[in-house]
C-alpha positions as CSV (number, residue, x, y, z in Angstrom):
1,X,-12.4,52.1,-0.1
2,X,-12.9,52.7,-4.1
3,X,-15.8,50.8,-5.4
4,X,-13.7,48.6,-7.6
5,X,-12.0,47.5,-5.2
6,X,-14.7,46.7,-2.7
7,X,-16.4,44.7,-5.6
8,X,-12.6,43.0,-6.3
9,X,-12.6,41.7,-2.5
10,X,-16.3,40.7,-2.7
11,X,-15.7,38.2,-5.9
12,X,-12.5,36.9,-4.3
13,X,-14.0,35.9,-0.9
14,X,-17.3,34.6,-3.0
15,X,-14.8,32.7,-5.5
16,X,-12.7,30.9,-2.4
17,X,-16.4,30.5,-0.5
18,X,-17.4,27.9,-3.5
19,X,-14.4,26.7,-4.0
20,X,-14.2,25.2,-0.2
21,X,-18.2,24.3,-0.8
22,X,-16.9,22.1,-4.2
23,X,-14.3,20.5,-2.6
24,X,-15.7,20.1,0.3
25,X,-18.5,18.1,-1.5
26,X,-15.8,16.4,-3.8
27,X,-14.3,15.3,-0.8
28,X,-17.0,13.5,0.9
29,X,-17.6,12.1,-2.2
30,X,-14.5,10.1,-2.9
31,X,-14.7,9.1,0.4
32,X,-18.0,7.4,-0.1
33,X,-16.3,6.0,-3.3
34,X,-13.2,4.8,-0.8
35,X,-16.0,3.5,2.0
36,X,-17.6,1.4,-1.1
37,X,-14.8,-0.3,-2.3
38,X,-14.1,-1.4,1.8
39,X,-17.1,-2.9,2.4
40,X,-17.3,-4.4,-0.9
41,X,-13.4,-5.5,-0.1
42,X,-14.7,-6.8,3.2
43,X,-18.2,-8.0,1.7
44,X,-17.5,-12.1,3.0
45,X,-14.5,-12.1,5.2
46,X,-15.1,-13.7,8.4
47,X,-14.5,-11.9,11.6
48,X,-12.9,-14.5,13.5
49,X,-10.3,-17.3,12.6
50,X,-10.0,-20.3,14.5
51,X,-6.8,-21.5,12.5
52,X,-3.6,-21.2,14.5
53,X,-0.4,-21.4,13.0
54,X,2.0,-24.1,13.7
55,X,5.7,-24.7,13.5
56,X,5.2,-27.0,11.4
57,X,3.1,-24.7,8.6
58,X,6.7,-23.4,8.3
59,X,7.8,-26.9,6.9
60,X,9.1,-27.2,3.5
61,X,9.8,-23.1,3.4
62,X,12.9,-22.0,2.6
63,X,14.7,-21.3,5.1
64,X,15.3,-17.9,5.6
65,X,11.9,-17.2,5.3
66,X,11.2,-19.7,8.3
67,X,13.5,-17.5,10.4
68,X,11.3,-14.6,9.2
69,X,8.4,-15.9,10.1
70,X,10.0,-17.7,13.3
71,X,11.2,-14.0,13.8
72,X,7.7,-12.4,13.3
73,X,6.2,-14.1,16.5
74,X,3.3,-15.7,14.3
75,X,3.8,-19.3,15.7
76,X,1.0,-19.7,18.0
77,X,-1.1,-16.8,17.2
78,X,-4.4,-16.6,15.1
79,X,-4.2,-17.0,10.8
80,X,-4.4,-13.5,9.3
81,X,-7.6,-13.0,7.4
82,X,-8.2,-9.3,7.4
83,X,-5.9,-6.4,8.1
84,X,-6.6,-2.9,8.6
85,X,-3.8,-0.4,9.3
86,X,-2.5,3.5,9.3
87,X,-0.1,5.4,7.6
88,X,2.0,8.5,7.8
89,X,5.0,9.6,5.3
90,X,6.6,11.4,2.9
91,X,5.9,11.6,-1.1
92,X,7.5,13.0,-3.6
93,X,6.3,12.7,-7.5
94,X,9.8,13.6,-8.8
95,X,14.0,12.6,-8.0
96,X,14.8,15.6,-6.3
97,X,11.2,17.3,-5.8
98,X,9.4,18.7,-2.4
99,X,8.6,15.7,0.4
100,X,4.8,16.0,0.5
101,X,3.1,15.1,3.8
102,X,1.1,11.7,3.3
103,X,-1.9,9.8,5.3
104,X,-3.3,6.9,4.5
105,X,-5.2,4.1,5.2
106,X,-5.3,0.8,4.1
107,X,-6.8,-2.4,4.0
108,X,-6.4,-6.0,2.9
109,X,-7.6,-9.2,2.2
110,X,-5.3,-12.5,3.0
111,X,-7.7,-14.9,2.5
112,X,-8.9,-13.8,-0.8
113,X,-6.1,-11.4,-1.7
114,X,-7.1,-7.9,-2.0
115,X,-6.5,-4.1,-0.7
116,X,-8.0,-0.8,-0.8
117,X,-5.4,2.4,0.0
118,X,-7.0,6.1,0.2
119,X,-4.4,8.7,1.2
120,X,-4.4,12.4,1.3
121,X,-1.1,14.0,0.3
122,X,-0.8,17.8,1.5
123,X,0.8,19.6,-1.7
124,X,0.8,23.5,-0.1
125,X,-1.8,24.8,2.1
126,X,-5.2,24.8,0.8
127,X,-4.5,22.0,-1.9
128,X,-4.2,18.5,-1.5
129,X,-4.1,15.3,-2.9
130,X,-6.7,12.1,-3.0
131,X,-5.5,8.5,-3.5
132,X,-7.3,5.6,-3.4
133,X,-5.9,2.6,-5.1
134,X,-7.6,-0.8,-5.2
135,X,-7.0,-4.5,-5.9
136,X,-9.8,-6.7,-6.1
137,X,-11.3,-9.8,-7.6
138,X,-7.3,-9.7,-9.5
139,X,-8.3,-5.9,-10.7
140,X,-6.2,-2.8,-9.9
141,X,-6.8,0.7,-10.1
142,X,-5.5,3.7,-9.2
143,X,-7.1,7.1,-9.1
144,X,-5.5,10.5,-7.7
145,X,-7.4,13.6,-7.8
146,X,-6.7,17.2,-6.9
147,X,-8.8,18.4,-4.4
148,X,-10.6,15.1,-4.2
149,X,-12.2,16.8,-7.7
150,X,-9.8,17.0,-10.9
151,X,-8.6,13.8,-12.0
152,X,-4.9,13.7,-12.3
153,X,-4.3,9.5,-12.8
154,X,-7.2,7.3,-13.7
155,X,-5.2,4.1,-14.5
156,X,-6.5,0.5,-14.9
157,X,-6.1,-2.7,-16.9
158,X,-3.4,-5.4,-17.1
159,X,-0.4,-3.4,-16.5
160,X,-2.3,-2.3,-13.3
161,X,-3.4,-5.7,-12.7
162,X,0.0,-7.0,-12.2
163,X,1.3,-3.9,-10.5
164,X,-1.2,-3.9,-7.9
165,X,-0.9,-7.8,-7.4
166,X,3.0,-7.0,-6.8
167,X,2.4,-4.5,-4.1
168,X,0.2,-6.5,-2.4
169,X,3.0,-9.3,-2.3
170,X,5.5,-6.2,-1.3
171,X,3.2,-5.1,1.8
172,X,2.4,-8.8,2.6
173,X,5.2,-8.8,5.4
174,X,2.8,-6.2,7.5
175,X,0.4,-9.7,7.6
176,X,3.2,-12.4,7.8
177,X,0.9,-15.3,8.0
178,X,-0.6,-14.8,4.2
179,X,3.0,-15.8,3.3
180,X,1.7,-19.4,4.3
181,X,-1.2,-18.9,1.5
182,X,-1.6,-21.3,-1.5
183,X,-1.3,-18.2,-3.7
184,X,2.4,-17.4,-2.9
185,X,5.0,-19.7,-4.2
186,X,8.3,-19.7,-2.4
187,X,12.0,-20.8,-4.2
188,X,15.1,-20.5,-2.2
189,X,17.9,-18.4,-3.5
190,X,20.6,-18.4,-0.9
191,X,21.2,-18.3,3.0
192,X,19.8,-14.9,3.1
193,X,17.1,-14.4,0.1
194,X,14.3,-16.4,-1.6
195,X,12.0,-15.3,-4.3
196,X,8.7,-15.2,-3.7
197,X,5.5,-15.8,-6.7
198,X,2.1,-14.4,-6.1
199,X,-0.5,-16.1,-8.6
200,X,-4.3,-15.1,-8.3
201,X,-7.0,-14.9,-11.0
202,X,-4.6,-16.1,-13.8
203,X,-2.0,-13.5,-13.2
204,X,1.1,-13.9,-11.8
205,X,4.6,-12.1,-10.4
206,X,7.7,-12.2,-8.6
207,X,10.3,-10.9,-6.1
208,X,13.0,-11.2,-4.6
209,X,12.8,-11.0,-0.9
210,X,16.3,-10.5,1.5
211,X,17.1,-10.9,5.2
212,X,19.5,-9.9,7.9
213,X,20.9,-13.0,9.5
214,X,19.1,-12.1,12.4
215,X,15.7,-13.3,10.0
216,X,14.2,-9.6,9.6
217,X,12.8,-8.4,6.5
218,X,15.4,-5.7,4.8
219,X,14.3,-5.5,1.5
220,X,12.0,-6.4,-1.7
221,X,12.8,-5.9,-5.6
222,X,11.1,-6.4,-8.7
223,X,10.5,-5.8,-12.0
224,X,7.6,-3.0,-11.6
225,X,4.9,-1.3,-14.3
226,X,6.1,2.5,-14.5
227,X,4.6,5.1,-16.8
228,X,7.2,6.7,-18.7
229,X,6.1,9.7,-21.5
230,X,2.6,7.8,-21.4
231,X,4.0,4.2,-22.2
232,X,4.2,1.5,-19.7
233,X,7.2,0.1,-19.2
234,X,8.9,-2.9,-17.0
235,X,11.5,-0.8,-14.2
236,X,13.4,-2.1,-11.1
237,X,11.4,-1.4,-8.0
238,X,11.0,-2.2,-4.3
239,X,11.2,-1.2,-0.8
240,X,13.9,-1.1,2.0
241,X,12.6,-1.4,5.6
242,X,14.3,0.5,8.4
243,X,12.8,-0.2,11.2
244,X,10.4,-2.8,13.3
245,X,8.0,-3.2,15.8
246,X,5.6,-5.5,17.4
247,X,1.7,-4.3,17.2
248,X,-0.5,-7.2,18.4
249,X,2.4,-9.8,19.0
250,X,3.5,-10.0,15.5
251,X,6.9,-8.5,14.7
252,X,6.7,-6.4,11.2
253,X,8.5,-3.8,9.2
254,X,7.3,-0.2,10.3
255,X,9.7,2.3,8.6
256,X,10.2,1.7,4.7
257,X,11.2,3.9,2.2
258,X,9.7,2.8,-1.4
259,X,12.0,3.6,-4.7
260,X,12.5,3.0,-7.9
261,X,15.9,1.6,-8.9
262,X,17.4,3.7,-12.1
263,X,20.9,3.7,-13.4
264,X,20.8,7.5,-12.8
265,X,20.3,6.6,-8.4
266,X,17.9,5.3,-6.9
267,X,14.4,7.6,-6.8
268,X,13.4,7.2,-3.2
269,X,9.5,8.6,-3.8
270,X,7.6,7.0,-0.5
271,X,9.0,7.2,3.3
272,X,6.6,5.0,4.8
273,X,5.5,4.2,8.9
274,X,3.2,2.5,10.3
275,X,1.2,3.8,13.1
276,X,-1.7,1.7,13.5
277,X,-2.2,-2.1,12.4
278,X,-5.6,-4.4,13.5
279,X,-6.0,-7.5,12.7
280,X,-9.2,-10.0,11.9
281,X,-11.6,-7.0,12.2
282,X,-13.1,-6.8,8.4
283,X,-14.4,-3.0,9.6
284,X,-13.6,0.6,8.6
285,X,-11.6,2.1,11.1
């Protein structure tokens, strides 16, 4: 083997040695960051709820979204106050770009509203992806990194403020009983929709929430915070559940897709499932 090339091969397999060293380092890292922001999200829950809901907690809803709830299997079973769950999917960044494998994991507050979301999206082999997204104390942030290491989106302030509360009303149907909270407003709309408000820490937003006749959950819209050539600007949004299953009694949307409404077609980004979903244990999985 000539000597140039022996040398060649040496700095190559030093070069991809530190590389996996950096990002393995990197890695563990931002999931210390992620582990941080749980406990801090979990700081003061309690661990137990005595609170039972009743039929009549449903009073005074309208009434599609007491056949929901009705339909959700949470009359009789314990108040919500901590959820922690799993996910798998696809993600795209662009209409008409590669599906990206996805895991996540995610947990929420219901009693004091609040969620923390780290995923890792597979972009080839060998490079990847690191979300974690949080909403707490009314603040939302959202940071991706490549390789757990090179910032890609670092966002945060009121646009994310009120994006991040929206979601967390958008993913509230996984934990049907915080739809009984003081800090969602309900307003029918017709036989099969209602609009839904979400205020908390002086900010507030809305949706539009629809349902089969049956009384699932189909689908969620609203007016959404989305970068465009570095601006922020107000876009259709929301999510359209596919499927549903029961984990732990309760009756929730398992399959979504998440998308972007745009007079072009809609950008389907996020094909969402559920795997795993736990609730009333304030605790890392």
């Amino acid at each position: 083997m000539p000597g140039w090339l022996r040398i060649t091969l040496v700095v190559l397999a030093t070069l991809v040695i530190v590389i996996a060293i950096v990002t393995a380092i990197a890695t563990r890292m931002f999931n210390q960051n992620a582990v941080k922001q749980v406990n801090q999200l979990f700081s003061d829950c309690p661990k137990s709820n005595n609170e039972i809901i009743r039929k009549e907690d449903l009073a005074g809803l309208p009434l599609p979204v007491q056949k929901w709830l009705e339909r959700s299997h949470i009359i009789g079973k314990e108040k919500i106050a901590s959820v922690r769950l799993k996910q798998r999917g696809l993600m795209r960044t662009k209409k008409g770009g590669p599906w990206m494998r996805a895991q996540a994991v995610q947990y929420f507050r219901a009693d004091e509203p609040g969620f923390v979301w780290q995923a890792d999206v597979q972009m080839a082999p060998l490079l990847h992806l690191s979300g974690l997204d949080n909403y707490q104390e009314g603040k939302g942030k959202m940071s991706i990194k490549l390789l757990s290491l090179f910032p890609v989106v670092n966002a945060k302030g009121p646009e994310m403020d009120v994006s991040t509360l929206l979601r967390y009303l958008a993913e509230m149907p996984w934990f049907p009983t915080a739809a009984l909270n003081s800090y969602i407003k309900w307003e029918p709309i017709n036989d099969t929709s209602a609009r839904a408000t979400m205020s908390y820490r002086g900010i507030s937003a809305s949706g539009v929430f629809a349902f089969s006749e049956q009384g699932d959950l189909i689908s969620f819209t609203a007016k959404r915070y989305k970068e465009v050539n570095g601006k922020y600007v107000l876009s259709d949004w929301g999510g359209v559940n596919k499927e549903f299953k029961e984990f732990n009694g309760i009756r929730i949307p398992s399959k979504s897709d998440i998308i972007w409404i745009e007079k072009t077609g809609n950008f389907n980004w996020y094909q969402c499932e559920i795997t795993d979903i736990e609730y009333n244990i304030p605790e890392l999985f």
